[in-house]
C-alpha positions, 0 to 999 in steps of 0.5 A, spaced: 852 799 788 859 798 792 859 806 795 852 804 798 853 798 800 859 800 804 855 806 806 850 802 810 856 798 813 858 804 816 851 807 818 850 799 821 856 799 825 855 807 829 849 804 830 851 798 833 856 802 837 850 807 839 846 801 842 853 799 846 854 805 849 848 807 850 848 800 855 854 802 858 851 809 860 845 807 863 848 800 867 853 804 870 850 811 871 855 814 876 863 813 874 868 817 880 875 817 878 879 814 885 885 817 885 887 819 893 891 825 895 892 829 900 886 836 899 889 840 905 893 840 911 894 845 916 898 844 924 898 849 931 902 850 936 901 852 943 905 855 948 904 855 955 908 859 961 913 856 965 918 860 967 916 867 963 911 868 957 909 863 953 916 859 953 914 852 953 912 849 946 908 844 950 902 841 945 902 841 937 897 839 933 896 836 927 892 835 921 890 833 914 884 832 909 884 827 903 879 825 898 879 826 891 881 832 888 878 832 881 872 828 881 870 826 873 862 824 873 861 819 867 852 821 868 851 829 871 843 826 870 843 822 876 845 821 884 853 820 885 857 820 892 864 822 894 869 820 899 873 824 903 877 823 910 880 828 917 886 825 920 888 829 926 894 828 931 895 831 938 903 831 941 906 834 948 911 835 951 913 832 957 911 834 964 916 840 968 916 841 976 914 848 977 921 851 980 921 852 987 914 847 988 912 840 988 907 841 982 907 838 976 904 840 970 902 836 964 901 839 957 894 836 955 887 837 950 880 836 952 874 837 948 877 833 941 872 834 935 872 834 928 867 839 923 865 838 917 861 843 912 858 844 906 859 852 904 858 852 898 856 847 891 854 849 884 849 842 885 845 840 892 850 835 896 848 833 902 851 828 908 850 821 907 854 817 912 860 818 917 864 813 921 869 816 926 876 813 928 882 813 933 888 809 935 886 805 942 887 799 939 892 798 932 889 798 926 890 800 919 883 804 916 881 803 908 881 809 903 881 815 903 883 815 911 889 810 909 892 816 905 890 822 910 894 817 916 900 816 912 901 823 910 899 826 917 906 821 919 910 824 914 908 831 917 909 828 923 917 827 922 917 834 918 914 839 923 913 835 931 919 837 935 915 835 942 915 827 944 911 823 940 907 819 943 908 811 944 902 810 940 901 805 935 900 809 929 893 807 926 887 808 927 881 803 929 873 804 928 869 805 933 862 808 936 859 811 942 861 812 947 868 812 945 866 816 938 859 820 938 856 823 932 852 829 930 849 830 924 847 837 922 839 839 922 840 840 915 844 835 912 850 840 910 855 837 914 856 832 922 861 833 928 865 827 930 865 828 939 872 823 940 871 822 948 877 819 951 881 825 947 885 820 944 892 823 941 891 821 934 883 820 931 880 820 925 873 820 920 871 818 914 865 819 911 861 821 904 857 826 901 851 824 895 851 829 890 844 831 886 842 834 879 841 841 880 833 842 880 834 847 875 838 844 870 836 837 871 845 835 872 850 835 877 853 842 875 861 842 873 865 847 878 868 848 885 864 845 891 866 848 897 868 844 904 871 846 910 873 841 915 875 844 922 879 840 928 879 842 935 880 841 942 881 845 949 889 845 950 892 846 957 895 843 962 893 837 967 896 839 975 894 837 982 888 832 978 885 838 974 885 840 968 887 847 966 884 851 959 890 856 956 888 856 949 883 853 945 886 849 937 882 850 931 886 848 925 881 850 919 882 846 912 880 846 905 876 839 902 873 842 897 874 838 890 871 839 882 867 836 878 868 834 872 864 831 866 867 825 863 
């Protein structure tokens, strides 16, 4: 009689334990592990003529992606979303006298813009909201941004060796039309247009992820990002702007998902 007696004990208390998580799972849905790294990180640097063929490092950019690289799922049966960020720096040199001439050139960039894409993703993921940044005012911007600012300084003292801009380093929110927003026709990625050409910019944003039709559940795997930030670089001279050669730094923001 003891023998059955603790068998029903037992069976009463996986019982017990079925119904607590069967609660958890259904009143918290959607679990997203926060652990902010750096995804990618990439740099270019441009060389205008001066004296004889590309002999002045003049402009060199800068940038990183920053998000969560394993993204553990607590419910693949239902909606759940991801945050990343693009942090994004432009650095010049000082300005040189044409020798011989009253000219003076000055390294400059127009056309500042960041990318983002979705390639390819074992369930559907669309984009769900976008803010962009830069740095005309001081300010220090949440996670992921944070992250991808902070590490874009610590590549700043590794690799620029052209002046670095007196600017505060950090970077603010702003909207049109400082900052102009597109969203693709699809909803499988958005540009940020950073108008004033700032020297540091910046974007955060998400995505929402859903059930593979097929299956009914977020799909474990790769999912496929690409961000790509861009200018026009050249040299300001006699009040114009002179194109030499355009920047275009491809990084990776691509992540797993993982059920847990």
């Amino acid at each position: 009689m003891r023998g059955l007696k603790n068998l029903k004990e037992v069976k009463f208390k996986f019982f017990i334990l079925f119904i607590i998580l069967f609660i958890i799972f259904q009143i918290k849905p959607i679990y997203v592990s926060y652990a902010w790294e750096v995804l990618s990180y990439g740099r270019k640097d441009v060389y205008l003529d001066f004296t004889s063929s590309n002999d002045w490092l003049a402009i060199q950019a800068l940038s990183d992606t920053a998000g969560i690289k394993y993204v553990t799922v607590g419910n693949p049966f239902d909606w759940f979303f991801v945050g990343q960020a693009v942090s994004f720096s432009l650095n010049y040199d000082y300005a040189r006298q044409l020798p011989g001439t009253p000219i003076i050139l000055v390294p400059g960039t127009e056309d500042h813009r960041i990318r983002v894409r979705v390639i390819l993703t074992p369930s559907p993921t669309s984009y769900w909201s976008a803010d962009g940044y830069d740095n005309s005012r001081k300010g220090t911007p949440s996670e992921p941004l944070k992250t991808a600012l902070d590490y874009l300084l610590y590549l700043t003292s590794l690799f620029i060796k052209v002046p670095i801009p007196p600017i505060p380093w950090g970077l603010v929110k702003e909207g049109p039309p400082k900052i102009v927003k597109s969203v693709d026709n699809d909803y499988q990625g958005f540009k940020m247009y950073y108008n004033n050409n700032p020297s540091l910019q910046g974007t955060k944003y998400a995505w929402v992820i859903m059930p593979n039709p097929n299956t009914g559940i977020i799909e474990e795997g790769y999912y496929w990002i690409v961000v790509y930030t861009e200018a026009s670089a050249g040299y300001y001279a006699l009040s114009q702007f002179y194109y030499d050669e355009p920047i275009s730094i491809w990084l990776s923001a691509g992540f797993y998902v993982i059920w847990g």
